[in-house]
N, C-alpha and C positions, 0 to 999 in steps of 0.2 A: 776066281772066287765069285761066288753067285750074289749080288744085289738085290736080290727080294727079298720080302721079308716072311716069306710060307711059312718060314720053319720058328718064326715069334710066333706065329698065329696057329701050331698045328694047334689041335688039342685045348683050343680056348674061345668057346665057342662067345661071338658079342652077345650079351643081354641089354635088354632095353630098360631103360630108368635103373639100370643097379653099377654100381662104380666100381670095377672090375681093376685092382691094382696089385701086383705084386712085386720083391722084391728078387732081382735076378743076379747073377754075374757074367758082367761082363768080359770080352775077349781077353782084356789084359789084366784080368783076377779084380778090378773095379766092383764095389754094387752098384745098382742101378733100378731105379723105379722105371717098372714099365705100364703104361696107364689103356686097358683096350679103349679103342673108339669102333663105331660102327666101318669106317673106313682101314683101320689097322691099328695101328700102336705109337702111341707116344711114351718117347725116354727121354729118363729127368735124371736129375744127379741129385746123391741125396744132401750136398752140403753148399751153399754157397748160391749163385744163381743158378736156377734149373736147367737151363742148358747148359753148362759151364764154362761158359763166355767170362773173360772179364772186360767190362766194355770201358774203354780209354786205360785198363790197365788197373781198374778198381776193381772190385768184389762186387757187386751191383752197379748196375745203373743210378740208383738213388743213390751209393755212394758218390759216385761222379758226378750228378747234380747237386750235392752240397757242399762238392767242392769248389764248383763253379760259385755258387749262392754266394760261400764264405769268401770270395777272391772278390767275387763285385762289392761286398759288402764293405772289405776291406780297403777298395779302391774309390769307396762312396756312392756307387752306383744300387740301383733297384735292381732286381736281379727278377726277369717274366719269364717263362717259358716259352719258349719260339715252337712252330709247327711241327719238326723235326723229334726235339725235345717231346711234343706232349705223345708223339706218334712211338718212340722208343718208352716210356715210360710206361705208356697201355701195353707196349707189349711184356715187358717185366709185370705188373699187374698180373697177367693173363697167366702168364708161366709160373706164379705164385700160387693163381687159383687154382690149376693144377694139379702141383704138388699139396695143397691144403687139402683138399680135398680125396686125395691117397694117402694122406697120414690117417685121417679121419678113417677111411676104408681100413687102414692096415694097423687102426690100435696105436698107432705113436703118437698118442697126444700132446706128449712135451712137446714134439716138434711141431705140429697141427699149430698150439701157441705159437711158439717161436717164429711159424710162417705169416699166420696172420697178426701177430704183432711187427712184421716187416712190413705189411702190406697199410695195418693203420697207421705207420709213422711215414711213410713214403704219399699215403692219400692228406694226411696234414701239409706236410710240405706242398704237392700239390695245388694245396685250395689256398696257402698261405701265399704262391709265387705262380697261380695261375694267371693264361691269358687276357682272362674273361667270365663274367658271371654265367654264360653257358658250358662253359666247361666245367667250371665248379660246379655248379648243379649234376652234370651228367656224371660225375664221379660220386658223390655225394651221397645221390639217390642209392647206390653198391653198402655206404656204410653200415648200414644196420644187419646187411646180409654178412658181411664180414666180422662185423659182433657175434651176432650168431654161433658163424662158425666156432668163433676163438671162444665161447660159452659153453658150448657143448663141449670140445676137447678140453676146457680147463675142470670143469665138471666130472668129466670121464675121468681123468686123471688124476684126481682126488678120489673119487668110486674105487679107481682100481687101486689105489693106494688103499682102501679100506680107512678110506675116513669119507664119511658119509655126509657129517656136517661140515668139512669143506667142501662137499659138492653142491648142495643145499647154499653156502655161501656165493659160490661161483656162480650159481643162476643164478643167484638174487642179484649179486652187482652188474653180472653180463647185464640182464634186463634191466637194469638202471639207467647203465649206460646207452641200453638202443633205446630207451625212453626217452633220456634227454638229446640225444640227435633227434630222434621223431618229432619231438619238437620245436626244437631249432630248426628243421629243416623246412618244415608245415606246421605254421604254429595254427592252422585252423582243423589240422588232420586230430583225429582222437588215437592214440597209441591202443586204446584199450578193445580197438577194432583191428590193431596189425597180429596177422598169423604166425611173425615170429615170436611174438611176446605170448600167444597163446598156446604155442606147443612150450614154450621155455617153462610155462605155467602147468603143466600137466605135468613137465620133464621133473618139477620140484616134487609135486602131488608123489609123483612114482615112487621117487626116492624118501622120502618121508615114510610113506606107506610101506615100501618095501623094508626100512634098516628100524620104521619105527622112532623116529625122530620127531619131538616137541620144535620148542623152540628151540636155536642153536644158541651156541657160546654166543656170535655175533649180535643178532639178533637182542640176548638180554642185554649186553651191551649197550646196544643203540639204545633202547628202554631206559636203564638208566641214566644213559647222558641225556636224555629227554627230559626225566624226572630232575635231572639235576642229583641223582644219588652219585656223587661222585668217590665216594668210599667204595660204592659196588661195583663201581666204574672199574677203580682202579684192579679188586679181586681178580675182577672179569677180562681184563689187560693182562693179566701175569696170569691166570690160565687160559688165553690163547696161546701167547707167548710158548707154555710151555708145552703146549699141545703141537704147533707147530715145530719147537727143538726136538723133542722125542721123533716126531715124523710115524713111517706107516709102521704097526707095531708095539709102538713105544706105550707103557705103562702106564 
């Protein structure tokens, strides 16, 4: 049985700066994400950890550090990350970025969420049980990029559901939320000078423009809890509500 990998690579030629990801099958009837590199190909599995390891017999590595956490915690103890630990952790990190970034390539946004929402509840834990204020910082600084990402897919995902003001909502709180890390993280830095906040800002413009969208449900919403119109409040509650129950379609 031949060990190379030619016959991944015939017929797929590497491009520079574009994310080149598809979905394959593999030997034992499995799919499989395969992600080109300029060097060949990486495979990812599309459910669980992307290599499909389960490390100490968990489903992630972040699940195996929280069970560690909940064991010290329950024993009284503080529970830090040792070297080992922050070294396997970067690498789950890495194999999430990955996959996040070929769902993005390949149109699966729910998942695109679902990965980077793996990724910010494992970088919480992180900065909550790290070794060191240099660690935490060097993780940290990744946040706003992993917003992002999880912005754009939740956006997308809403568009392709053909609800336009849910997407319009999803940019607006992704960039809430990289604003309030932006600040917490450099409170001397001005958010209003970071490049993701200013494509997320175009990314709205687009959609607006393109489906012809005012202001959204939400939007009036916030308004009047502002105003304190709490009667319009409540309107504006029960048709979300029921804009999200109908879903994409719905009347």
């Amino acid at each position: 049985m031949s060990r190379d990998i030619d016959g991944a690579l015939a017929g797929w030629e590497y491009k520079p700066d574009v994310v080149q990801a598809r979905v394959v099958e593999a030997a034992d009837g499995r799919d499989v994400i395969q992600l080109r590199l300029d060097l060949g190909v990486l495979q990812l599995e599309l459910s669980g950890r992307p290599d499909g390891r389960r490390p100490h017999g968990y489903r992630t590595y972040f699940d195996h550090l929280k069970a560690k956490a909940t064991a010290a915690g329950v024993a009284g103890k503080t529970f830090a990350l040792d070297p080992e630990q922050c070294e396997e952790a970067d690498r789950e990190f890495m194999q999430y970025y990955h996959r996040r970034v070929c769902w993005l390539a390949l149109s699966e946004y729910d998942r695109a969420v679902a990965d980077a929402d793996h990724t910010l509840a494992f970088m919480d834990f992180v900065r909550d049980h790290s070794p060191g204020e240099e660690f935490t910082r060097a993780h940290e600084q990744y946040r706003g990029f992993v917003l992002f990402h999880r912005t754009q897919a939740a956006a997308a995902a809403r568009a392709a559901a053909d609800d336009p003001e849910g997407a319009i909502d999803a940019v607006r709180d992704g960039a809430a939320r990289i604003r309030r890390h932006l600040t917490g993280f450099d409170p001397e830095a001005d958010p209003d000078d970071d490049p993701l906040l200013a494509q997320l800002g175009r990314l709205e413009t687009e959609i607006r423009e393109r489906h012809e969208v005012g202001e959204t449900l939400q939007e009036k919403l916030d308004r009047a809890v502002a105003d304190e119109d709490y009667e319009a409040a409540a309107r504006l509650r029960d048709a979300i509500k029921g804009r999200r129950t109908r879903g994409p379609g719905g009347a």
